[in-house]
C-alpha angles and dihedrals in degrees: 000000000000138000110303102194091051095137127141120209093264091045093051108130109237112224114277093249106191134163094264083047100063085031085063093042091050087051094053100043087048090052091043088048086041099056097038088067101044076053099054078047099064098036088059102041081056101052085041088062099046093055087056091060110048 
């Protein structure tokens, strides 16, 4: 058995992209970008209610 990870720079195997691929990628980025703005929501309904009280 020999090396398996025996690539030069020009042998280097490129990432498998695929329809399901880019469909995965596209899901995730919508659900970062998603989340990040239920987060800046909430931060600034929270500031928003500290203000009010003071």
């Amino acid at each position: 058995m020999g090396n398996l990870h025996s690539y030069t720079d020009a042998e280097m195997p490129t990432m498998f992209i695929d329809d399901a691929v880019i469909a995965g990628l596209l899901t995730v980025g919508l659900m970062v970008v998603f989340l990040a703005g239920v987060g800046v929501f909430i931060y600034k309904d929270a500031q928003k209610g500290r203000n009010r009280n003071t």
